[in-house]
C-alpha positions in Angstrom: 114.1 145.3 114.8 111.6 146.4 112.0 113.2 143.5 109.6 112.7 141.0 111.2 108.8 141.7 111.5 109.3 141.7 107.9 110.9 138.1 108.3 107.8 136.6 110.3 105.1 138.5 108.2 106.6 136.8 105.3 106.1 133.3 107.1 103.1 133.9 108.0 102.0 135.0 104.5 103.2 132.3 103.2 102.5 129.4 105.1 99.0 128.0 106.1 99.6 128.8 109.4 96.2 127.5 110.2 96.8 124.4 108.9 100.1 124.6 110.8 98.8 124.7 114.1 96.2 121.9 113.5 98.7 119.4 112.3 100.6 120.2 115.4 97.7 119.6 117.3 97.0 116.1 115.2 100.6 115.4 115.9 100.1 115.8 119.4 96.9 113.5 120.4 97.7 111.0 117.8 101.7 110.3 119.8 102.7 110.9 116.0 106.6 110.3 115.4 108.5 110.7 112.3 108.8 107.5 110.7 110.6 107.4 107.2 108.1 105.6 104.5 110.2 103.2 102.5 110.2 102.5 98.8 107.3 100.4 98.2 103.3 100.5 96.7 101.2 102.7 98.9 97.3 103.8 98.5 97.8 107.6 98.8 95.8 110.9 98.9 97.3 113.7 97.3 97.4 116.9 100.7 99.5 119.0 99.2 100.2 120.3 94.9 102.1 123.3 94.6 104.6 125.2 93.0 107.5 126.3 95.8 110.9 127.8 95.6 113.1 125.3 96.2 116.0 125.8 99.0 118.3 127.0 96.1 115.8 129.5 94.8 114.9 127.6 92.1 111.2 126.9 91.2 110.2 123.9 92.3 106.9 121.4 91.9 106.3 120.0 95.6 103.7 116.8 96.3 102.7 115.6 99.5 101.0 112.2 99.7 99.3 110.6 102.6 99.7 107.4 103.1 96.0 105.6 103.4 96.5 102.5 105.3 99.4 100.0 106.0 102.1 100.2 109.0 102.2 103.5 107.5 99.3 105.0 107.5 99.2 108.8 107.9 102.7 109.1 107.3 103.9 111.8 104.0 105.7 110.7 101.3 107.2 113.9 98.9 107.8 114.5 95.6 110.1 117.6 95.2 111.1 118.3 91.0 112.7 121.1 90.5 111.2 122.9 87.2 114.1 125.4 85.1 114.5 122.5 82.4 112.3 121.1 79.7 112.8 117.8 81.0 111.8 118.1 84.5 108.7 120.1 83.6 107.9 117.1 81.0 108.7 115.0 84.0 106.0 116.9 86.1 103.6 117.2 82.8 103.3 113.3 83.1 103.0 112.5 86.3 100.1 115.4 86.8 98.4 113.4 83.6 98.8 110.3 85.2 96.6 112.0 88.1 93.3 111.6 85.4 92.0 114.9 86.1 90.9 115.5 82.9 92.4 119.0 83.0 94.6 120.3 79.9 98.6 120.2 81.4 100.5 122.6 79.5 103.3 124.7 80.9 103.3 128.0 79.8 104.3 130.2 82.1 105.4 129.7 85.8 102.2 132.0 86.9 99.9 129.7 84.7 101.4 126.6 85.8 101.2 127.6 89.6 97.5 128.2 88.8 97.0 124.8 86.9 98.5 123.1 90.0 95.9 124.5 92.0 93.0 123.3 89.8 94.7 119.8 89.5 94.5 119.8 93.7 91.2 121.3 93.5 90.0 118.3 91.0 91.4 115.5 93.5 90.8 117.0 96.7 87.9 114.4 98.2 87.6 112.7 94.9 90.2 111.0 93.7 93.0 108.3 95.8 96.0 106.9 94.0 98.0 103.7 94.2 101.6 104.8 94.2 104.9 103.0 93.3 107.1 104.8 95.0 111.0 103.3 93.9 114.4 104.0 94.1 115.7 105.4 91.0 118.8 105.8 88.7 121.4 107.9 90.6 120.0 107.1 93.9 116.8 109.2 93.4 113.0 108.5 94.4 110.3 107.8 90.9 106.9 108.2 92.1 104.4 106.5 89.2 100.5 106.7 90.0 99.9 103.1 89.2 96.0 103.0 89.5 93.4 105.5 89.8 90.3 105.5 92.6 87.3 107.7 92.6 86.4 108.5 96.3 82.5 107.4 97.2 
């Protein structure tokens, strides 16, 4: 019975549970339903920039935009790379520079880069929204390309 305390202190160490319980709540009074967002051009916020372990362990770069307005507005769009190759941390280097934060991306380690996601977020959040051009890829996979930049008043 003691592991599986273990278990739920984990989840709860590790998610916002917080943030958790008022999205639920948001959820709730707003009737919100899950809607796929198609492949298309959305204004976006950035809520969530972190570094994750993906499903298969592996580390993994996960974005959460917010749609702004639109037949979709307030619905997420994600960006999930998966970063054990030069290439996809490349591919993650240019999108975060594309995010004009005027912070330094460099991958160094995964510790460091974990932290420099966090300053990225901490450099949008409230100040910067994004038009995004979210497509449909080679091989069937999503490109998300931050085609314009917008300085929050």
């Amino acid at each position: 019975m003691a592991e599986n305390k273990n278990i739920w202190d984990e989840f709860d160490n590790a998610i916002d549970t917080k943030g958790l319980a008022a999205d639920v709540k948001e959820a709730a009074e707003n009737g919100a339903t899950y809607k796929e967002v198609p492949h298309g051009d959305y204004e976006v916020a950035i809520d969530k920039l972190e570094l994750v372990k993906s499903k298969a362990g592996d580390p993994m770069v996960s974005v959460w935009f917010k749609v702004l307005n639109g037949e979709f507005k307030g619905s997420r769009i994600f960006m999930n790379q998966v970063i054990k190759e030069g290439f996809q941390v490349h591919i993650v280097n240019e999108f975060l520079r594309s995010l004009d934060t005027d912070i330094d991306i460099e991958f160094v380690t995964y510790k460091q880069y974990g932290n420099l996601l966090m300053d990225v977020m901490e450099a949008i959040e409230g100040n910067l929204e994004y038009a995004l051009s979210y497509k449909e890829g080679k091989k069937g996979f999503s490109t998300y390309e931050i085609t314009e930049v917008f300085e929050v008043e």
